[in-house]
C-alpha positions as CSV (number, residue, x, y, z in Angstrom):
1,X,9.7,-15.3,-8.4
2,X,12.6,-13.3,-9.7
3,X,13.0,-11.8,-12.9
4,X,16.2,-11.9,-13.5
5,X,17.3,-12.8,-17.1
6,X,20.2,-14.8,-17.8
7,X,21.2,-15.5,-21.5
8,X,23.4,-18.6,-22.2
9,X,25.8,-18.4,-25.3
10,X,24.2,-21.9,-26.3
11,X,20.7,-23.7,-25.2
12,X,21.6,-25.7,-21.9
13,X,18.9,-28.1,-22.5
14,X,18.9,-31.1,-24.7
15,X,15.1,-32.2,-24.7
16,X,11.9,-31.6,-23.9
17,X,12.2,-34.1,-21.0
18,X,15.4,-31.8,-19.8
19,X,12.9,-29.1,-19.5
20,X,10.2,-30.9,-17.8
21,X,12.7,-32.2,-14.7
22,X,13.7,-28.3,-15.0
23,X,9.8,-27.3,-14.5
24,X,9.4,-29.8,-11.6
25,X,12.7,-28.2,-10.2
26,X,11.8,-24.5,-10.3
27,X,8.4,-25.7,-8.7
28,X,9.7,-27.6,-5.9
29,X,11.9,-24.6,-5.2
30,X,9.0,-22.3,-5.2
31,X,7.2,-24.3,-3.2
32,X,10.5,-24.2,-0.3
33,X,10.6,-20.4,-0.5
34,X,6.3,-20.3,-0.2
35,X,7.1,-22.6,2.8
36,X,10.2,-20.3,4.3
37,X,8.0,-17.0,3.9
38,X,4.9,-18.8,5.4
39,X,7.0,-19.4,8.3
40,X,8.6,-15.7,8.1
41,X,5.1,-14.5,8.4
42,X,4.4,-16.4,11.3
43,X,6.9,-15.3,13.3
44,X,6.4,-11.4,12.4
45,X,3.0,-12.1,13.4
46,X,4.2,-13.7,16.5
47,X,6.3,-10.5,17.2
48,X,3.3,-8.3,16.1
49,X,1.1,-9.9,18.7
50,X,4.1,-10.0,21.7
51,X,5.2,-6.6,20.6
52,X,1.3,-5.5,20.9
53,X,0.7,-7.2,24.1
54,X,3.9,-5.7,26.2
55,X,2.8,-2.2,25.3
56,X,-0.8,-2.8,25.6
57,X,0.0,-1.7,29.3
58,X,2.1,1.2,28.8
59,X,-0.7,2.7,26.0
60,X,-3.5,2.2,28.2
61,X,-1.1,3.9,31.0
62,X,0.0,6.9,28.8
63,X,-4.1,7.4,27.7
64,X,-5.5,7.7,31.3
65,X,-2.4,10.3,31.9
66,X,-3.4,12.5,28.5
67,X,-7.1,12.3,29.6
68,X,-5.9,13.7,33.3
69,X,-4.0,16.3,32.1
70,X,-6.6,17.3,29.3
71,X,-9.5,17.2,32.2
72,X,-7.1,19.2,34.1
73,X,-6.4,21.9,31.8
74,X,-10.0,22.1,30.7
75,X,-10.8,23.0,34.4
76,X,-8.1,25.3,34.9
77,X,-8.3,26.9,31.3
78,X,-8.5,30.5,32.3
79,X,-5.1,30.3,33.7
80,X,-3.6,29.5,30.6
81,X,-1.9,32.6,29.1
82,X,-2.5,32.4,25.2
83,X,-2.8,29.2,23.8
84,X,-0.1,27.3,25.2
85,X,0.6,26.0,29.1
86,X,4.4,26.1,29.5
87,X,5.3,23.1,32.2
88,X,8.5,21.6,33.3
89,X,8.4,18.4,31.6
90,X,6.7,19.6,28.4
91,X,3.6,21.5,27.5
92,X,-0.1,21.8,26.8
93,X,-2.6,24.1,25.6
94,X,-5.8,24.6,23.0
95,X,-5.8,25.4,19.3
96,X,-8.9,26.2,17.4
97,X,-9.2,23.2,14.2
98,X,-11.7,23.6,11.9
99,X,-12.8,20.6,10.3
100,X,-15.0,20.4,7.3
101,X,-17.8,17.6,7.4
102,X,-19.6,16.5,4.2
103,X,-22.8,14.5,3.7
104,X,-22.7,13.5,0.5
105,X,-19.4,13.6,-2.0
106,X,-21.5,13.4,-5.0
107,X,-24.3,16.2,-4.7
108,X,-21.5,18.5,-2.8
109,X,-19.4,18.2,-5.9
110,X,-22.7,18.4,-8.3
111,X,-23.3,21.9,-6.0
112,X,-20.0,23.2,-6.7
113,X,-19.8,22.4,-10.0
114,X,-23.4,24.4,-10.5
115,X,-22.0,27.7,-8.9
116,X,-19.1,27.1,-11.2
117,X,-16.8,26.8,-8.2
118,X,-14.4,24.3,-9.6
119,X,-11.4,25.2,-7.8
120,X,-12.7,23.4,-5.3
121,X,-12.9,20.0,-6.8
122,X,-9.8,17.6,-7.5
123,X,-9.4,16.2,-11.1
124,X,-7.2,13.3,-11.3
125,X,-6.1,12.4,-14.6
126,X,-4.5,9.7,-16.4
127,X,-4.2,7.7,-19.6
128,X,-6.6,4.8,-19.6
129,X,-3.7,2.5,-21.2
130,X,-6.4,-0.2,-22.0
131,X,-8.4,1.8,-24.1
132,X,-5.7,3.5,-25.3
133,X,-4.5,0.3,-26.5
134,X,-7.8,-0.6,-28.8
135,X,-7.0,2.5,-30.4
136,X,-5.8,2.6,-34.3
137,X,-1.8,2.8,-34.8
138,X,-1.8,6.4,-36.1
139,X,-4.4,7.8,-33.4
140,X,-1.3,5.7,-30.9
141,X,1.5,7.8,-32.6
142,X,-0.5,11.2,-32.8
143,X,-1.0,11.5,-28.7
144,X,2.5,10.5,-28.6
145,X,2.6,7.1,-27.2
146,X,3.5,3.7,-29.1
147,X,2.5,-0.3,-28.8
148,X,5.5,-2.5,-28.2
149,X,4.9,-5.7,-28.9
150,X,6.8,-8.7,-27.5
151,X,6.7,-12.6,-27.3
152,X,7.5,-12.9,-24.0
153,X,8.6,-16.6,-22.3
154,X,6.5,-17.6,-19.2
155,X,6.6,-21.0,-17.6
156,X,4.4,-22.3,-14.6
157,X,5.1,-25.7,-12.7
158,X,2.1,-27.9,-12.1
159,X,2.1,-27.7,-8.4
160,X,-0.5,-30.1,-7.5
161,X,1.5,-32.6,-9.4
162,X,4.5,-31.7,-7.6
163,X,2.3,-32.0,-3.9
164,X,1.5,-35.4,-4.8
């Protein structure tokens, strides 16, 4: 869970058996904590849904008012000056929005890219690291990168020994 290393001047440990209780240990732990944020979850799903339902009201509420006060100023649009409706308790009014629909991604961007309009097309780049990796030492170290190569520890408890 954590990956916080600790060093000890001297091994801890004095057998494989040692290690094994410490294995069954570390997994019974991790199994607490899976069991403490199960519960966690629970309850902010709990909140979630109590949280959703006392609002529910107060949304549907605050909807039906927008939709009056939209239909409203839709009627009574010409005496808007400008754009915007200046009222005691706030304001309302129309803007012009201009949205941009597109059928297909891959034959607008095939179409752009034949009337050489590529300024409108995104490129997102990056190093692909895995093939990068595959790559010979010297090609590595010419584009500036470099392999570092470590034995690193891993354990993992057997927890369906540990449930049983």
């Amino acid at each position: 869970m954590s990956s916080t290393r600790k060093r000890f001047a001297a091994p801890t440990l004095n057998s494989w058996e040692d290690a094994d209780l410490r294995l069954k240990e570390i997994g019974e732990i991790d199994l607490q904590i899976k069991g403490i944020e199960a519960a966690m979850n629970v309850a902010i799903s709990d909140a979630k849904l109590a949280a959703e339902m006392a609002a529910k009201p107060l949304m549907d509420r605050k909807a039906l008012l927008e939709l009056e006060v939209k239909e409203y100023a839709e009627a009574n649009k010409h005496e808007i000056e400008g754009k915007t409706k200046l009222l005691n308790f706030g304001r309302c009014g129309f803007r012009l929005s201009t949205k941009l629909m597109i059928g297909k991604v891959a034959a607008c961007i095939a179409a752009l890219k034949a009337r050489g309009m590529l300024d409108c097309i995104t490129v997102k780049e990056e190093v692909n690291k895995e093939v990068l990796r595959t790559c010979p030492e010297e090609i590595i170290a010419a584009v500036g990168a470099r392999k570092k190569v470590e034995d690193v520890f891993w354990l993992e408890p057997d927890y369906e020994r540990l449930k049983g």
